[in-house]
C-alpha positions in Angstrom: 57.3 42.4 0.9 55.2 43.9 3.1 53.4 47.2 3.8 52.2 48.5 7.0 50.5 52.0 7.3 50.6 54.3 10.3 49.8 57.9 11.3 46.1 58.2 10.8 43.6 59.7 13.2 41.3 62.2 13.5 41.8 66.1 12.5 39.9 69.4 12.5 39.8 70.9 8.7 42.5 72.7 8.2 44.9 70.1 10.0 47.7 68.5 8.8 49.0 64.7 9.8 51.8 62.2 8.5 51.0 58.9 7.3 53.9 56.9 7.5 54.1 53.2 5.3 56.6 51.1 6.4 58.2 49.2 3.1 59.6 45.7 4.9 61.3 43.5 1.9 62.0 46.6 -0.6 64.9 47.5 -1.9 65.5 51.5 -2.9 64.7 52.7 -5.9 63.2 48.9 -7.8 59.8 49.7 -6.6 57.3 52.8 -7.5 55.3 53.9 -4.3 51.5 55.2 -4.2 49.2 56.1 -1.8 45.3 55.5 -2.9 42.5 56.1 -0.7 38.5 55.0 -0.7 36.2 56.8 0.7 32.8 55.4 1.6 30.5 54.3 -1.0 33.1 55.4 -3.5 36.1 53.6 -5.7 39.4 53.2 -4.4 41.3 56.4 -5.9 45.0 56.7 -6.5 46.4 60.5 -5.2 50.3 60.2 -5.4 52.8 58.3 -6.9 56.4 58.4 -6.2 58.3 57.1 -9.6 61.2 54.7 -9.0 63.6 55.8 -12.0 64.0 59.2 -11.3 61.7 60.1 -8.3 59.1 61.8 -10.1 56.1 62.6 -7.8 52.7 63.3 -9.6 49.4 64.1 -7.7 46.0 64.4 -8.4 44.3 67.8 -8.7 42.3 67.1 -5.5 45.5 66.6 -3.4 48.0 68.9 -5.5 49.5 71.7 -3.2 48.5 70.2 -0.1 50.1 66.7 -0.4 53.8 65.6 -0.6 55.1 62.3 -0.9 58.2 61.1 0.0 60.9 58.5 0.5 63.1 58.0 3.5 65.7 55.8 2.8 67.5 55.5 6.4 63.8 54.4 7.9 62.8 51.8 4.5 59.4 54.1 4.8 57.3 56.3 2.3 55.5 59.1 3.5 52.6 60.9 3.1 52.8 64.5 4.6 48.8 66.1 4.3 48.4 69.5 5.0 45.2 72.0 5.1 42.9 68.4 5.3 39.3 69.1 4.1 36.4 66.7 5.1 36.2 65.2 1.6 39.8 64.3 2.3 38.3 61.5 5.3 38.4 58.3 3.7 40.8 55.0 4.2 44.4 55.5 2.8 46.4 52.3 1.3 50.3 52.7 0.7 50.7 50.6 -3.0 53.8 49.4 -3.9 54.6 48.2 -7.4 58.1 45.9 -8.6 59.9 47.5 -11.5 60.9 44.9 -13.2 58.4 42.4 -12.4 55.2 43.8 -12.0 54.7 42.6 -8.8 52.3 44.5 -6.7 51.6 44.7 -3.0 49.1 46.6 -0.7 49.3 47.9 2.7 46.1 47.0 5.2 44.8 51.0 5.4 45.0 53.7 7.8 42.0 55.8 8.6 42.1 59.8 8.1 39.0 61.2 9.6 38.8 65.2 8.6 36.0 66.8 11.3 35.2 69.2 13.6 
């Protein structure tokens, strides 16, 4: 399995931008998805999950409303669309990617979402 992140960049607040994970090795709907993030000087933070039973999404309060994660099956990807980005939103985001029925858990190297003006 492997994970690779793409999509971040810099953004005025108030932007929005895509952050794309590529999900090489994974097999629809045997692995939960998540995206964390770590700011600096602070603890790596998980801020959605996409469920692989039944799809469930659940976000954090800091993200919820602005966020959506996603699954497209035809590109083997999970998406994270960010809308109305606020500077406490800059930090390093990880895609997370967790076996069903194993356990197993892999990371993605980071992309880095810089919200200024």
């Amino acid at each position: 399995v492997q994970l690779v992140e793409s999509g971040g960049g810099l953004v005025p607040p108030g932007g929005s931008l895509r952050l794309s994970c590529a999900a090489n090795g994974t097999r629809s709907n045997h692995y939960a998805f998540e995206w964390f993030r770590q700011a600096p000087g602070k603890e790596r933070e998980m801020i959605a999950c996409l469920k692989s039973r039944n799809g469930m999404t659940i976000y954090v309060d800091a993200v919820k409303g602005r966020f959506t994660i996603s699954r497209d099956n035809a590109k083997n990807t999970v998406d994270l669309q960010m809308t109305n980005l606020k500077p406490e939103d800059t930090a390093v985001y990880y895609c997370h990617a967790v076996e069903r029925e194993t356990g197993s858990d892999y990371w993605g190297q980071g992309t880095q979402v810089t919200v200024s003006s």
